[in-house]
C-alpha positions as CSV (number, residue, x, y, z in Angstrom):
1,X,52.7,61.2,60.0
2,X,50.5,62.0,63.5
3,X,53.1,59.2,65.0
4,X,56.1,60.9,63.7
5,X,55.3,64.4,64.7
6,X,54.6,63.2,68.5
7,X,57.8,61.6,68.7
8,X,59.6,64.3,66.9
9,X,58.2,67.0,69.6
10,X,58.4,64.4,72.4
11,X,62.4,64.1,71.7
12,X,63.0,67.5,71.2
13,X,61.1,68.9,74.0
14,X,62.8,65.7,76.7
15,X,66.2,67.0,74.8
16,X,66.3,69.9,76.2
17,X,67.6,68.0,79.7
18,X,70.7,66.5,78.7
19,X,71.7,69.1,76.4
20,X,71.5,71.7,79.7
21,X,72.6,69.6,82.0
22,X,76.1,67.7,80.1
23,X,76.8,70.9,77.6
24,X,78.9,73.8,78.1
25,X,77.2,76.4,79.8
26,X,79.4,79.2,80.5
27,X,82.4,80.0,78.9
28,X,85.1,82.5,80.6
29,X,88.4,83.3,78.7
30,X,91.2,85.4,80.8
31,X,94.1,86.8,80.0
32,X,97.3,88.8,81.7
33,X,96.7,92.6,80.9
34,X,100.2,93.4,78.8
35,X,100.7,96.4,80.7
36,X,100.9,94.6,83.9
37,X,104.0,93.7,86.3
38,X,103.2,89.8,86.0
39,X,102.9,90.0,81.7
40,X,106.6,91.7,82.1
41,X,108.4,89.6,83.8
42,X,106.4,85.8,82.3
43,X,106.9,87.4,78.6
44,X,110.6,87.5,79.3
45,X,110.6,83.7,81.0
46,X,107.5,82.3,79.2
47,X,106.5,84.5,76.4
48,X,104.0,82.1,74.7
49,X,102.6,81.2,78.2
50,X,102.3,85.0,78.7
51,X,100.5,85.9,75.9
52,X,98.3,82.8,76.0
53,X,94.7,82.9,77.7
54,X,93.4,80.9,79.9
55,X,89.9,79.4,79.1
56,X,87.4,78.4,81.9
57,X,84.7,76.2,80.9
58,X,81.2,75.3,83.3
59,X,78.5,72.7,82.6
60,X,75.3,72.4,85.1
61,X,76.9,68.7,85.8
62,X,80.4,70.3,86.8
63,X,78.7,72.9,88.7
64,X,76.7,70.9,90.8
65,X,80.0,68.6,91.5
66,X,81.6,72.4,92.5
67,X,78.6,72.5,95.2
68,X,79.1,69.4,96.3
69,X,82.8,69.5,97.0
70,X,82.6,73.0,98.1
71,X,86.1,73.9,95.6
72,X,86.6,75.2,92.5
73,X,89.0,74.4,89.9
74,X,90.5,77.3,88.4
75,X,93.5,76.3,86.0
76,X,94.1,73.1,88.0
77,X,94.2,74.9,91.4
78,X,91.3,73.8,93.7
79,X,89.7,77.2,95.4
80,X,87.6,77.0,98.4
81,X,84.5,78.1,97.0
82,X,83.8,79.6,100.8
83,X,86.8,82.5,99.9
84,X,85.1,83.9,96.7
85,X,85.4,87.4,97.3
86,X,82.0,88.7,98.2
87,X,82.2,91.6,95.4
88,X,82.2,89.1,92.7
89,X,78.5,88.6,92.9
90,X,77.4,92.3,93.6
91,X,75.2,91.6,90.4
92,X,73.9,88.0,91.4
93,X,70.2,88.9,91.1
94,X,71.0,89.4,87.6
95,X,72.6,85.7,87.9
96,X,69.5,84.5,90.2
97,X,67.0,86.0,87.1
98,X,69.1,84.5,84.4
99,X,68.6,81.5,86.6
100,X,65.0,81.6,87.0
101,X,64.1,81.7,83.4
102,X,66.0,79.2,82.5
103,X,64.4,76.9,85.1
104,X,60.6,78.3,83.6
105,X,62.2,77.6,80.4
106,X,63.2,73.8,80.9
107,X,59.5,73.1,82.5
108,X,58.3,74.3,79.5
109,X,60.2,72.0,77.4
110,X,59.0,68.9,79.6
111,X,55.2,70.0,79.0
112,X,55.6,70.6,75.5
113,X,57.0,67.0,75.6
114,X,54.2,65.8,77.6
115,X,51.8,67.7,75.2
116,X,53.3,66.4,72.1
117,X,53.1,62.7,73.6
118,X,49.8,62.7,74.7
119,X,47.7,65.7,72.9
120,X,46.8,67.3,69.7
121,X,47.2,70.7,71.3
122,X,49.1,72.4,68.3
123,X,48.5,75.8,69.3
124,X,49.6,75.2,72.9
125,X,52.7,74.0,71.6
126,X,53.5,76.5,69.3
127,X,52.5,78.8,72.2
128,X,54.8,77.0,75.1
129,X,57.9,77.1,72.5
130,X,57.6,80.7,71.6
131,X,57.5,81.4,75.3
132,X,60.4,79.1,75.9
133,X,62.6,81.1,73.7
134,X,61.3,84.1,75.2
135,X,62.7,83.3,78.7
136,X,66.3,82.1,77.1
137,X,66.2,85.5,75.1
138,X,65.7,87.4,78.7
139,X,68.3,84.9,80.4
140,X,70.6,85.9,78.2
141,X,69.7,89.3,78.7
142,X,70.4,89.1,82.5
143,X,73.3,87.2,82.4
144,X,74.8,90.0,80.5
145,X,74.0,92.7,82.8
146,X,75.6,90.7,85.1
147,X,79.1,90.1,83.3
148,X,79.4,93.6,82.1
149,X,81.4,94.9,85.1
150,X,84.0,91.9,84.4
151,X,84.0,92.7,80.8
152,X,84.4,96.4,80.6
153,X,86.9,96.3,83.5
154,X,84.6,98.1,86.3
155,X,85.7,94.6,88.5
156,X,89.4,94.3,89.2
157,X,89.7,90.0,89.1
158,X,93.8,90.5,89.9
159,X,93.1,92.8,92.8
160,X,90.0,90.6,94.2
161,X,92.4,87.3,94.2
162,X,95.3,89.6,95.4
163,X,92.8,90.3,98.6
164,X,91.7,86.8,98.8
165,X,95.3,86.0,99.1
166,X,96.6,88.5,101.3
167,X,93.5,87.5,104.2
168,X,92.5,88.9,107.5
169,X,96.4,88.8,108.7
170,X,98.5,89.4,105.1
171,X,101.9,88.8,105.0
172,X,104.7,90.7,103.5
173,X,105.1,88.5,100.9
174,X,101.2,88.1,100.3
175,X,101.1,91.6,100.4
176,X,104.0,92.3,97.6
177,X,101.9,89.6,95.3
178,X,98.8,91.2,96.0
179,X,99.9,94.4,94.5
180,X,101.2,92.7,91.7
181,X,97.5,91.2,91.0
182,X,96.2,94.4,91.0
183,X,95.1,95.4,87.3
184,X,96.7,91.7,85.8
185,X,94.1,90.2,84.8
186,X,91.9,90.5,82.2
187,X,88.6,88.8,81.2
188,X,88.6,88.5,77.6
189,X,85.5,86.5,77.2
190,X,82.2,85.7,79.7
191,X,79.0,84.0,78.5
192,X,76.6,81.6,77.8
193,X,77.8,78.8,75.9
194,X,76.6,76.4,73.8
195,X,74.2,74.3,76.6
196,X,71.9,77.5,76.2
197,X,72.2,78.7,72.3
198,X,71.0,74.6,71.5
199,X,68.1,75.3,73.9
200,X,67.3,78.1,72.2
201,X,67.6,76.4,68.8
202,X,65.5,73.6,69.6
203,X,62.6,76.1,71.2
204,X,62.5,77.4,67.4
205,X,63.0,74.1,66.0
206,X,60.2,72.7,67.9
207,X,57.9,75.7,66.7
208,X,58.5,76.1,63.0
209,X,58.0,72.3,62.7
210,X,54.6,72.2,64.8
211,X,53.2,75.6,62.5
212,X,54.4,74.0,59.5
213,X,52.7,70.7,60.7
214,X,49.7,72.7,61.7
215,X,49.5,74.5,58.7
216,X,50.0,71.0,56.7
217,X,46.5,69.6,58.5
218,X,43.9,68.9,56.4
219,X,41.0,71.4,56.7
220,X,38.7,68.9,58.2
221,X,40.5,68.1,60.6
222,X,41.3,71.7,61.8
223,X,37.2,72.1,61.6
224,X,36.8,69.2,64.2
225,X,39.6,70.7,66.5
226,X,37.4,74.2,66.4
227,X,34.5,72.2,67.1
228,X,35.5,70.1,70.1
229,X,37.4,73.4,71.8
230,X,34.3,75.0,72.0
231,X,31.8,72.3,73.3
């Protein structure tokens, strides 16, 4: 049983890589606004197209291939990651917290693995993985203060592409599609996804199996832990 319980908290606790780096992490749903010039005209050419959202989807593993290329692809459309307007990340120390924590967080799941491989330190465990969940429960946190503007519609997304568009030396035509960007876009849905909820679930996981493991011990056992902890 001693075997078993290392290996369980060993796999759980080295899970926690893949899971964050191949799942989803963010999930972003847009949509046209219906009382927009652009939902008027598509609903009358392409209703089900019109009415339809559009779903964005963003794993570590795709994000760091977005770095690396230096593009985005939005809807099959490549965008020059250098020509993100500026005011989407007026927030992005919320994004840079959210970040933060969910690094501490993973270097907690790879002590906990080292602890469950190599120790009997139950309490530790149970102490890393409570803290673990902790700093998801914050990331999530930040990462909503963040979204909110996009949400609640404080950030105009049409308008913000519509400048993007129109550049340092806008056209006439980039200036007649710019204005019909402006209030066309809304963002249905932005959050974590399921990379960070199975993090979460395996920080709680990991904890309720080590107390009820703990709590399983036999007492003489527990009595020679006490006794070594405080020579």
């Amino acid at each position: 049983m001693k075997v078993l319980n290392r290996i369980i908290i060993f796999v759980l606790g080295i899970a926690v890589l893949p899971v964050m780096y191949f799942r989803t992490l963010i999930r972003i749903v847009v949509s046209l606004n219906t009382d927009s010039s652009i939902y008027t005209i598509l609903s009358k050419i392409i209703k089900d197209t019109a009415d339809s959202g559009m779903e964005i989807t963003i794993s570590v593993k795709k994000a760091i291939e977005y770095w690396q290329s230096g593009y985005f692809n939005f809807g099959g459309t490549e965008i020059d990651l250098s020509k993100i307007p500026t005011e989407l990340l007026t927030n992005k120390n919320w994004v840079i917290a959210s970040g933060i924590l969910i690094a501490i967080a993973i270097l907690i799941a790879v002590v906990i693995a080292g602890c469950g491989l190599f120790t009997k330190a139950y309490k530790t465990i149970m102490g890393l993985s409570a803290t673990g969940a902790a700093c998801i429960f914050a990331a999530i946190k930040c990462f909503s203060k963040f979204t909110a503007p996009f949400l609640n519609g404080d950030m105009d997304i049409g308008k913000l592409i519509g400048n993007a568009m129109s550049g340092d030396n806008p056209t006439i035509l980039s200036s007649i599609g710019s204005a019909f960007l402006n209030d066309s876009i809304n963002v249905d849905s932005f959050c974590f996804e399921s990379a960070i909820f199975t993090v979460l679930i395996i920080f709680i996981g990991i904890l309720l199996w080590t107390l009820a493991y703990y709590v399983t011990l036999p007492a003489e056992e527990k009595k020679k832990k006490v006794e070594k902890l405080k020579k």
